[in-house]
Phi, psi and omega in degrees: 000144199276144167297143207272119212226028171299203183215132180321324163289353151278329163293274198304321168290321188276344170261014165291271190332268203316303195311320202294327197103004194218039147238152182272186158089216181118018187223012184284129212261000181284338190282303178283349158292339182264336189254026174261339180278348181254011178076019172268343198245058131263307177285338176270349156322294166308328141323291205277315210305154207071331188276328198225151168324065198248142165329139190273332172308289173305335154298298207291328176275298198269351183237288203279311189289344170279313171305310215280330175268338162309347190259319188269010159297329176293310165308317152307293168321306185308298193304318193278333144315290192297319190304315217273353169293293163325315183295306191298290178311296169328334161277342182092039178259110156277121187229194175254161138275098182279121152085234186323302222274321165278330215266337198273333203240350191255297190254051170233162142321287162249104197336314195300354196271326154339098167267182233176102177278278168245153210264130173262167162229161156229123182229178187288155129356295178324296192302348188295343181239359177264000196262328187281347215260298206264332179285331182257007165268011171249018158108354197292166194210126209282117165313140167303331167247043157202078180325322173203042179221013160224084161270142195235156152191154180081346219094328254213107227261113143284125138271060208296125177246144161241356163227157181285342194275336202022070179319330245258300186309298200234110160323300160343311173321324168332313200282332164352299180168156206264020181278130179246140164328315185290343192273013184261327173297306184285335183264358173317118158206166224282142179212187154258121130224162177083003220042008192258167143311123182193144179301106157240121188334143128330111168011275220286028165224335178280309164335294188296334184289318179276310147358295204283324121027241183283082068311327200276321185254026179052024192071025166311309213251112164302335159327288158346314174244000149282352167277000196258321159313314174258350139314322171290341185273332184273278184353304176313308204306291187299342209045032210274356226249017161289304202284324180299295196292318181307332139355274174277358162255016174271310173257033197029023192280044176278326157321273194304335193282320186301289161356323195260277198312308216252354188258302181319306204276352190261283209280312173250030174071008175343155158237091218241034162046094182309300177334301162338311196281273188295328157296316200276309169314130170275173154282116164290115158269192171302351171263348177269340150337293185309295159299314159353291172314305182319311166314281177330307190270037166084001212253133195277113161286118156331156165025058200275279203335309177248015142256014175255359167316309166295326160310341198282308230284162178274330174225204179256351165292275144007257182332289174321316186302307196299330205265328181301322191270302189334297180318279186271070185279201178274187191280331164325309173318319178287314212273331178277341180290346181305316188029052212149162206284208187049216208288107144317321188278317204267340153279352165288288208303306189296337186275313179301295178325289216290334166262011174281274183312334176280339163277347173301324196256343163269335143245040162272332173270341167276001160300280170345264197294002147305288154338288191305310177282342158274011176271316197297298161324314176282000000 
């Protein structure tokens, strides 16, 4: 099979195209290496299967053996779920299933096509150590730089959150928006997951949250915003998209939803309303215009996430705490970013370096297609 020479944006349109329904082909094995990196291809499997033609090599390396291992990591996850549910409620702790692990069982058709890195929780502050507490008589057992927010057990991944924002890395976040661990609580109602009980978020409140998400992560994954497509599609459903906006401007997260939404609604067939749309835009000058642009054309923009963050903040006081905590965070911060043994210090450092010069090079070529286009203008 002739090799496939396409551009990761190009790659991210044509698995777009295929999720939306209204692009061919789909048997290219480079195409299926890009949409298992973007958390996508159990779901364009799903999609595609019965329609197209596939190589028998290239099913068996690119389709089938990936799915078989995304279905039982969902399946461990799900079990290890259901346990840490159980364990918690024995405790009187209320908590949340943030993202994959819930989001795999309320919108998706079959959990497995969600893939479930890890479990997130989100529980009160109070509650954080009686929650690590009950996780580890059920075998979880704390990674070394994080004593009681990363437990593993089984395969089977924890993340204990005690705010949703994970204030705890960048203080600075505060000023973001005013969404808290208690609004995920006062809006709570009772669901299943997992077969156990468990608190699930309202629309006009999970919506702005999964925005501000893959915003935090500058829209890497494409997963991120097809759970955010099929969240839209259940909105649509409900006629909810009132309650969503009074939402995102109550937590002010209307950036990140315009962003999602208008990237969801172009590309994966969102049914996302222009009144929406337009209500939801922020003001741009030409350089944030610009990353827009980028956004639209498929392209994951370095350091999106924390320069459109910085826009978010309220002042230029602000803005400096955030780029200062960014750069430089605390030393807990540093040793997780670190990740991995011997000196802590000299790979925090090697790592910042090494993204230091990626941010040197990325704008130096956008100074450059600046350049050029404003030449092109004269």
């Amino acid at each position: 099979m002739k090799a496939d020479k396409r551009s990761p944006e190009a790659l991210r349109a044509h698995c777009c195209g295929l999720l939306a329904g209204h692009a061919d082909g789909g048997a290219e094995a480079a195409l299926w290496e890009h949409a298992w990196r973007e958390g996508v291809g159990a779901c364009l499997w799903h999609a595609l299967e019965g329609r197209i033609a596939m190589d028998a090599e290239v099913f068996d390396t690119h389709v089938r053996q990936p799915l078989r291992v995304q279905t039982t990591q969902a399946l461990r996850q799900r079990r290890a779920l259901g346990e840490l549910l159980a364990a918690l409620r024995g405790r009187d702790i209320p908590c949340f299933v943030l993202r994959g692990a819930s989001l795999a069982e309320t919108l998706y058709d079959r959990p497995a096509l969600r893939p479930q890195t890890d479990i997130d929780l989100l529980v009160a502050g109070a509650d954080l150590d009686v929650a690590a507490s009950a996780a580890g008589a059920i075998g979880f057992r704390a990674l070394p730089e994080h004593p009681r927010l990363l437990l593993r057990a089984d395969g089977a991944l924890l993340d204990l959150h005690a705010d949703p924002l994970d204030m705890d890395r960048i203080r600075a976040w505060s000023h973001l928006t005013p969404l808290r661990t208690e609004d995920f609580f006062a809006g709570a109602r009772e669901g299943r997951l997992a077969n156990a009980p468990a608190l699930l978020a309202p629309d006009e409140l999970l919506m702005p949250y999964l925005c501000f998400h893959a915003m935090k992560h500058s829209f890497e994954r494409l997963i991120w915003l097809w759970d955010i497509v099929l969240l839209a599609r259940r909105i649509e459903a409900r006629g909810d998209w009132d309650a969503v906006l009074a939402g995102a401007r109550r937590w002010r997260l209307e950036r990140p939803c315009y962003y999602a939404l208008a990237y969801a609604a172009r590309h994966l067939d969102a049914p996302v309303p222009d009144p929406v749309l337009a209500e939801l835009a922020p003001r741009m000058d030409w350089r944030e215009r610009a990353l827009f642009a980028r956004v639209m054309a498929h392209e994951v923009v370095p350091f999106l996430a924390e320069r459109l963050f910085a826009r978010m903040m309220p002042d230029a006081r602000t803005r400096l705490a955030f780029w200062r905590e960014t750069i430089v965070p605390r030393e807990s911060v540093r040793r997780q970013i670190a990740d991995g043994e011997g000196c802590a210090r000299c790979q925090f450092i090697r790592k910042r370096l090494a993204q230091a010069w990626r941010l040197l090079r990325t704008l130096g070529r956008e100074v450059a297609g600046w350049g050029r286009a404003a030449i092109r203008r004269v």
